[in-house]
C-alpha positions as CSV (number, residue, x, y, z in Angstrom):
1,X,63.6,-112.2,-6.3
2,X,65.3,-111.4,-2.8
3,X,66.9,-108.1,-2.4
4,X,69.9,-106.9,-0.2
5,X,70.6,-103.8,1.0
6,X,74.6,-102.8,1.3
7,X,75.2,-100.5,3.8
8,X,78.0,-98.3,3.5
9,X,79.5,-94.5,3.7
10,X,81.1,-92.2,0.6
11,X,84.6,-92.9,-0.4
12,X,84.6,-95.8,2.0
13,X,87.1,-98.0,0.7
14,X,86.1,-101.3,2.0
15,X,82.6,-100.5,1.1
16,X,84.0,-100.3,-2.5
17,X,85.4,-103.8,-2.1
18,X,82.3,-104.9,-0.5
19,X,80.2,-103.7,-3.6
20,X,82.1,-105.0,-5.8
21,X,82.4,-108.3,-4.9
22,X,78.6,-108.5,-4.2
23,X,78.5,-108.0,-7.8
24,X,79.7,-110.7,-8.8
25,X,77.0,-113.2,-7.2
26,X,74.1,-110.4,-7.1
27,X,72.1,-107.9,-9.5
28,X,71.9,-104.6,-9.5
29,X,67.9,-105.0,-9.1
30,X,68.6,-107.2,-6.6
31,X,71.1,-105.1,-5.0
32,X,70.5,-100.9,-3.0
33,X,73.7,-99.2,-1.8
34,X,72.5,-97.5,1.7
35,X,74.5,-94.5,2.5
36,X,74.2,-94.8,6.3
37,X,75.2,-90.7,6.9
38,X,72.2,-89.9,4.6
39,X,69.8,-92.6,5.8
40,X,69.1,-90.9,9.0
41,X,66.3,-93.0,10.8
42,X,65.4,-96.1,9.8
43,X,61.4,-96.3,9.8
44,X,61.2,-99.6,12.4
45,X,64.8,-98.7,14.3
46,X,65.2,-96.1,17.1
47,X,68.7,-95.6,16.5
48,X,70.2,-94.3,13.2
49,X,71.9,-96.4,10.6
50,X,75.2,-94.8,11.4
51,X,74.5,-95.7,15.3
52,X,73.6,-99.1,14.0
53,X,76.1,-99.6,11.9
54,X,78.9,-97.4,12.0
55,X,81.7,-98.9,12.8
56,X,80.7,-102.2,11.3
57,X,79.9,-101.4,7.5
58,X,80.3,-102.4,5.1
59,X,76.9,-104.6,6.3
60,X,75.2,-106.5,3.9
61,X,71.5,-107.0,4.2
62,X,69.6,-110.0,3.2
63,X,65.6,-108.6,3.1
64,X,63.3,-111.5,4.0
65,X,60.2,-111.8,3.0
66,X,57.2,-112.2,6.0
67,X,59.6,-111.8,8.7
68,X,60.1,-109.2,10.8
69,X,64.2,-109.8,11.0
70,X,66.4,-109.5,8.2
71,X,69.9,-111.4,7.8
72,X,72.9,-109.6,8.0
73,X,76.6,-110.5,6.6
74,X,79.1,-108.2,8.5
75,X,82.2,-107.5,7.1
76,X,85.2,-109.3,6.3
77,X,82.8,-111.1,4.2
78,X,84.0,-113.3,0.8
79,X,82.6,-114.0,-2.6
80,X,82.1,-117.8,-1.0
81,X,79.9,-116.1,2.1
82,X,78.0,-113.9,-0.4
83,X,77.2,-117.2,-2.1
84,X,76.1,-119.1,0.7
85,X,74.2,-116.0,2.1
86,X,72.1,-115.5,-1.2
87,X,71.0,-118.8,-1.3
């Protein structure tokens, strides 16, 4: 089973639309919400998620098996991309 990781920020609005919509095409087990202010450091990154992805989220992260770069959806994204992007 692939899993996604949605990166997003506390009473983010669009992060809330983002969520939800992801919901309707993926699990919950398939699905993490990644707060980037908590996440600090990402383990193979230099920068922090919030460097990474501030001003971008809410980001949604396909996690690929035996590869070293994952997929990412930026948003505006739509229940159609999520679709195509879980495939």
């Amino acid at each position: 089973m692939t899993k996604y990781n949605l990166y997003g920020s506390e009473g983010c609005h669009l992060c809330e639309q983002a969520l939800a919509l992801c919901l309707t095409v993926l699990t919950d087990e398939q699905l993490k919400k990644v707060d980037i202010i908590e996440q600090e450091q990402v383990a193979h990154e230099k920068q922090t998620l919030v460097e990474l992805y501030g001003v971008h989220i809410p980001v949604l992260e396909k996690l690929e098996e035996n590869s070293s770069e994952n997929t990412k959806l930026f948003w505006p994204f739509t229940q159609t991309q999520v679709e195509q992007f879980s495939l």
